[in-house]
C-alpha positions in Angstrom: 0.0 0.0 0.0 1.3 3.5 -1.2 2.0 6.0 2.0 1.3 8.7 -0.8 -1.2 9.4 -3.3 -0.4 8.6 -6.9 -0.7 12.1 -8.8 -2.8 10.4 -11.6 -5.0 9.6 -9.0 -6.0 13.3 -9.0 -5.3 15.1 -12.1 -6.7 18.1 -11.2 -8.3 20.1 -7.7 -11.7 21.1 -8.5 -13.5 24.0 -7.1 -14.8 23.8 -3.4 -17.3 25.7 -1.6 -15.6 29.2 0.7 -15.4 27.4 4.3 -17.9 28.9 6.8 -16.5 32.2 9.0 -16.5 30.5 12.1 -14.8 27.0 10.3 -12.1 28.4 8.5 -9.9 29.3 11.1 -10.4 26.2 12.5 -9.9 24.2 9.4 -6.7 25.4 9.5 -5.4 25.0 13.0 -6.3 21.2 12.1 -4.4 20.9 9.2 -1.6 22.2 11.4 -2.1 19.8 14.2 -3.0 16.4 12.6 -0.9 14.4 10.8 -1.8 13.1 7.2 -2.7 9.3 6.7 -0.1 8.0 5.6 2.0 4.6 6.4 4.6 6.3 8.6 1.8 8.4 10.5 -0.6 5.4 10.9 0.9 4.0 14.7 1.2 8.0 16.0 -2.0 8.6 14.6 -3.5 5.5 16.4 -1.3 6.3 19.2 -2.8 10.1 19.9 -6.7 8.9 19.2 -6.2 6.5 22.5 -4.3 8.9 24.5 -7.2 11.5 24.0 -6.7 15.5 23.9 -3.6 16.5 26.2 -4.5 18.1 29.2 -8.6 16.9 28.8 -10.1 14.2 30.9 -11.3 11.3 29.4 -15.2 11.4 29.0 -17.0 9.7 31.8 -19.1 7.1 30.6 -20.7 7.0 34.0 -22.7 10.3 33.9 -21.9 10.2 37.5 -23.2 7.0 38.5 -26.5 7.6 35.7 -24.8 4.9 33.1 -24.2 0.9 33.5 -20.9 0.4 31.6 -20.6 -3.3 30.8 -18.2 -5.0 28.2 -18.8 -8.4 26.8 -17.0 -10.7 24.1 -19.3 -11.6 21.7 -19.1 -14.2 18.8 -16.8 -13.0 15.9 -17.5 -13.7 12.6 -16.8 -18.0 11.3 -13.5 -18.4 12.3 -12.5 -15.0 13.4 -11.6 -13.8 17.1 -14.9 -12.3 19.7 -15.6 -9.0 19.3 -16.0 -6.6 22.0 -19.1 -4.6 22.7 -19.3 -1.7 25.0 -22.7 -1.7 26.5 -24.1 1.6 27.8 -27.5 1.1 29.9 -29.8 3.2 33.0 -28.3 2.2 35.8 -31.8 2.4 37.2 -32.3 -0.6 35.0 -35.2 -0.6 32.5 -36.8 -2.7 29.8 -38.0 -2.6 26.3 -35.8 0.3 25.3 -34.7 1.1 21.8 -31.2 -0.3 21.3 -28.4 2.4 19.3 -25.5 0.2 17.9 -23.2 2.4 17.6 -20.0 2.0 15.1 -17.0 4.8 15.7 -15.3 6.5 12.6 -11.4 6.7 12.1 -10.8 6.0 7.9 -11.2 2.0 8.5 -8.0 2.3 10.4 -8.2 4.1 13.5 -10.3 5.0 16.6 -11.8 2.2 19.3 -15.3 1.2 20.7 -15.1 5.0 22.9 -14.3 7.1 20.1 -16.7 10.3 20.0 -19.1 7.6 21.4 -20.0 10.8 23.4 -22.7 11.9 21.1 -25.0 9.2 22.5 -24.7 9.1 26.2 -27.4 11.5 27.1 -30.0 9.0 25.7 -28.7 6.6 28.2 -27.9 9.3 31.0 -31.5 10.2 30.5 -32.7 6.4 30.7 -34.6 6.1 27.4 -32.2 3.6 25.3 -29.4 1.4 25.7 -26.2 2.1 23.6 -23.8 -0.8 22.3 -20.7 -0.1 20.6 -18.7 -2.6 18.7 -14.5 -2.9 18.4 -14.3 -4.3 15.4 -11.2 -4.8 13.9 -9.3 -2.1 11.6 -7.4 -1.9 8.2 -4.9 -2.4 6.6 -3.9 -5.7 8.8 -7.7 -6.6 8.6 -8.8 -5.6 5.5 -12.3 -6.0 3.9 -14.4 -8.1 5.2 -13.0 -8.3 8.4 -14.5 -4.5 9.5 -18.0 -4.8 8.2 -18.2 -8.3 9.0 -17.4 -7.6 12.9 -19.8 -5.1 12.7 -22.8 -7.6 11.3 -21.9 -10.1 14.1 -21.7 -7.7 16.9 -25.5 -6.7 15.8 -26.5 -10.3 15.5 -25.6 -11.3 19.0 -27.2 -7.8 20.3 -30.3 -8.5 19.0 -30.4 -12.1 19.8 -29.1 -11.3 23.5 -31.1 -7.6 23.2 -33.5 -8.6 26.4 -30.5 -9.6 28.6 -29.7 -5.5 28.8 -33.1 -4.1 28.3 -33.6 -3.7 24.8 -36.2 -4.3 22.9 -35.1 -6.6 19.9 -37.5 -4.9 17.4 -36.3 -1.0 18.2 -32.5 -1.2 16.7 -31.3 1.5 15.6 -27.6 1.4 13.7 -25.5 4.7 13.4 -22.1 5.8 13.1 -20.1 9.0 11.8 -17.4 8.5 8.8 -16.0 5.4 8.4 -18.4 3.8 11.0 -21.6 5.7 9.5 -20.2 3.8 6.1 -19.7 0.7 7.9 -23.3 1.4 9.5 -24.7 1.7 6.0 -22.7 -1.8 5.1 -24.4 -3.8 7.8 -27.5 -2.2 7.6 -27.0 -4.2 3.9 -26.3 -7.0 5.6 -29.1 -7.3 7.7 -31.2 -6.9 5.1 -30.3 -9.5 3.0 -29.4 -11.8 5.8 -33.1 -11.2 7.1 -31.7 -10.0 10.6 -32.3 -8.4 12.4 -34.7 -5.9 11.7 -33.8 -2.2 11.9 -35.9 0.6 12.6 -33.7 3.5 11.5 -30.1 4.5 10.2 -28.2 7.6 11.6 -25.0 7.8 8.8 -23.3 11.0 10.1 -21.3 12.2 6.6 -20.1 8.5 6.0 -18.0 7.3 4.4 -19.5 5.0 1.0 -17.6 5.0 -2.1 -13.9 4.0 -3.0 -14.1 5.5 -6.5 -12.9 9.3 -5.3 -14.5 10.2 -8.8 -16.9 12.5 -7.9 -16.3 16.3 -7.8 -16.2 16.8 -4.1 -14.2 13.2 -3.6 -11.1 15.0 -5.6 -11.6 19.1 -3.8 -9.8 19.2 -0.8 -5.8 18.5 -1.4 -4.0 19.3 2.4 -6.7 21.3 3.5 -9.0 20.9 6.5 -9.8 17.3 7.9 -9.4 13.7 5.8 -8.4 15.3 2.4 -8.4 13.4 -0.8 -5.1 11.9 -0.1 -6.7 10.6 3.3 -9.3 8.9 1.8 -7.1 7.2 -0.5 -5.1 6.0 2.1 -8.3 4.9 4.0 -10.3 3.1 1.1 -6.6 1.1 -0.1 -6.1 0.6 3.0 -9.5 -1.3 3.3 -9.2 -3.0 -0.3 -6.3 -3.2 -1.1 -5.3 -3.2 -5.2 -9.5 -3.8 -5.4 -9.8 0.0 -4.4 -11.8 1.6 -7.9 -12.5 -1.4 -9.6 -15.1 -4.0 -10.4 -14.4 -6.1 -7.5 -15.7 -4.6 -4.5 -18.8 -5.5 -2.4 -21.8 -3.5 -1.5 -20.8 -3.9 1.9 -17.7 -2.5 1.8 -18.4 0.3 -0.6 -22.3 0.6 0.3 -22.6 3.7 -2.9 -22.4 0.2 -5.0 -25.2 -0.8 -4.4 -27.6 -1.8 -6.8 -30.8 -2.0 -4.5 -31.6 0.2 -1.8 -35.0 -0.9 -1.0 -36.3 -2.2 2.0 -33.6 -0.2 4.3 -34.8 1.6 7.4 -35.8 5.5 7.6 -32.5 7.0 7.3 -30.7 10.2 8.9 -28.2 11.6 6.4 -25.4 14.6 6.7 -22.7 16.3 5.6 -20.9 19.4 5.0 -20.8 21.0 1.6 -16.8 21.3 2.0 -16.2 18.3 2.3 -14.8 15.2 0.5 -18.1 12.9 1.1 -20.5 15.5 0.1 -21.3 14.2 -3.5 -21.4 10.4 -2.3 -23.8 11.6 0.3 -26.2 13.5 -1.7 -26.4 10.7 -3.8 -26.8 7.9 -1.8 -29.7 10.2 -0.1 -31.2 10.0 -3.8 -31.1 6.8 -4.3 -32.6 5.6 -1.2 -35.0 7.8 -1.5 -36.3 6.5 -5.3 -36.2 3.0 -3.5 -38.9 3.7 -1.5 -36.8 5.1 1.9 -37.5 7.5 4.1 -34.6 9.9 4.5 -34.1 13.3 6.8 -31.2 14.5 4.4 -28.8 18.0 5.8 -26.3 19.6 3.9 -24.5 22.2 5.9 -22.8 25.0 4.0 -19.1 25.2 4.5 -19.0 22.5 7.1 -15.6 20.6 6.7 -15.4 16.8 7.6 -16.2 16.0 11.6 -16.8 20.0 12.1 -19.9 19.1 14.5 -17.3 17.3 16.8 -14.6 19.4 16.2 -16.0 22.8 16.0 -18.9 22.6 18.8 -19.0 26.1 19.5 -19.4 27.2 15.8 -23.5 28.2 15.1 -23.1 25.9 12.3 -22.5 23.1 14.5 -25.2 23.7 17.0 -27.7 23.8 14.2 -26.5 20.2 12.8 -25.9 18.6 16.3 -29.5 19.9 17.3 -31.4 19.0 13.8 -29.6 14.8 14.2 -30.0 14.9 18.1 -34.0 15.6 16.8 -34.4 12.9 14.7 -33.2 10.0 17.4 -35.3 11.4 20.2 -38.2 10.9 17.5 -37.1 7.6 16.4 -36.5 6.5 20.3 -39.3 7.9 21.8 -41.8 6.6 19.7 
């Protein structure tokens, strides 16, 4: 696998939106602090997600003594190791709530079953639905299927053990940002042609769906802001291998390939209009909706990849956290 991106790869840099006011500055602090994907920057990258922000204590998972944090090996894929789910529950204990799977971003080949799972504690804190995260295991020394496979079988055995934490088997929900809300797309797949189990909704934060980088807003960004063009090509070969762009990838892996979106559950979709996934986005919103889906589709102008995580204090990312945090109190407290 390359460390760099082959210049015929990108010919040329096409036009990208202006950055939002309050975005730009940070876009470019970023690009000063994080290091691009490459082979050589893979362990320090790796390295810096697990020992968290200097200086900034590690989220409390607890809530204070207002969230159960369990951890259980379940069955891996045929012949593959366990995987490890984090479970997130009421301590006051409850039953029948909606289950969120949750699977964390990082390219396909970084970030753990903790990353940013901060997003989704409050529905827990707040006792009205159990979150599950899944480690499953990352690129390029477990390439495809390994990661979308992990993912299907830590969703199997949650549903099939869903009571034992207070979930209701028939209220899964699947989401994930980036590379998990692609992955999240890729099992979502899965269950549907594997007829389980049944999912109620999708939440794909700006994921991460096609390996062809030959869309207009795949090629835009070149060293600027956060997971650039030459990041995603390190991120997708990294995944695929010499397959990357050609005829033989799965659906799965690269859910934009997809021939039939039908029978999918209502879906949440975002992005930023600045960044790489935009056009993959915006089309994948299309196409489920023509198959029938329901989608809730934002496009937030001059957002930058991750800038709701990154940028919290910016108007633009109060408007996008609020608008998803909206659509999963809906779809758990139906």
């Amino acid at each position: 696998m390359s460390s760099t991106a082959p210049s015929s790869i990108f010919p040329d840099t096409p036009i990208r939106p202006p950055f939002d006011p309050e975005l730009a500055p940070v876009a470019a602090a970023l690009r000063e602090m994080i290091l691009p994907m490459t082979t050589d920057t893979l362990a320090a990258t790796r390295e810096a997600i697990e020992s968290g922000v200097p200086g900034v204590e590690p989220t409390d998972l607890t809530v204070g003594g207002a969230v159960k944090v369990t951890e259980v090996q379940a069955a891996g894929p045929e012949g593959a190791p366990d995987v490890t789910l984090l479970i997130l529950s009421p301590a006051a204990g409850a039953t029948g709530l909606p289950g969120i799977y949750y699977i964390h971003g990082g390219g396909m080949v970084t970030g753990n079953r903790r990353f940013a799972i901060e997003t989704y504690l409050p529905y827990v804190a707040e006792g009205k639905a159990v979150v599950v995260s899944v480690e499953y295991r990352l690129a390029p020394e477990n390439p495809d299927p390994a990661p979308v496979e992990d993912c299907y079988a830590g969703l199997a055995w949650t549903a099939r053990h869903a009571g034992e934490f207070g979930i209701d088997a028939d209220r899964l929900i699947i989401a994930g940002p980036s590379a998990g809300g692609g992955l999240a797309a890729g099992t979502a797949l899965l269950a549907r042609d594997r007829g389980f189990p049944s999912l109620s909704h999708q939440v794909l934060s700006a994921p991460m769906l096609d390996d062809r980088l030959d869309n207009h807003s795949s090629r835009m960004l070149d060293g600027e802001a956060v997971w650039d063009r030459n990041d995603n090509l390190f991120g997708w070969t990294a995944l695929l291998g010499e397959r990357r762009g050609g005829s033989d990838v799965s659906s799965y892996a690269a859910p934009a390939r997809a021939t039939d979106l039908s029978g999918l559950p209502r879906t949440y979709l975002d992005c930023g209009s600045a960044e790489g996934f935009r056009d993959e986005v915006l089309t994948y919103a299309r196409r489920l909706s023509e198959a029938g889906v329901s989608v809730d589709l934002h496009m937030w102008g001059g957002a930058f990849h991750t800038f709701d995580v990154l940028a919290p204090h910016a108007a633009i990312a109060r408007a996008s956290n609020a608008a998803r945090d909206e659509f999963i109190r809906r779809a758990i407290e139906k």
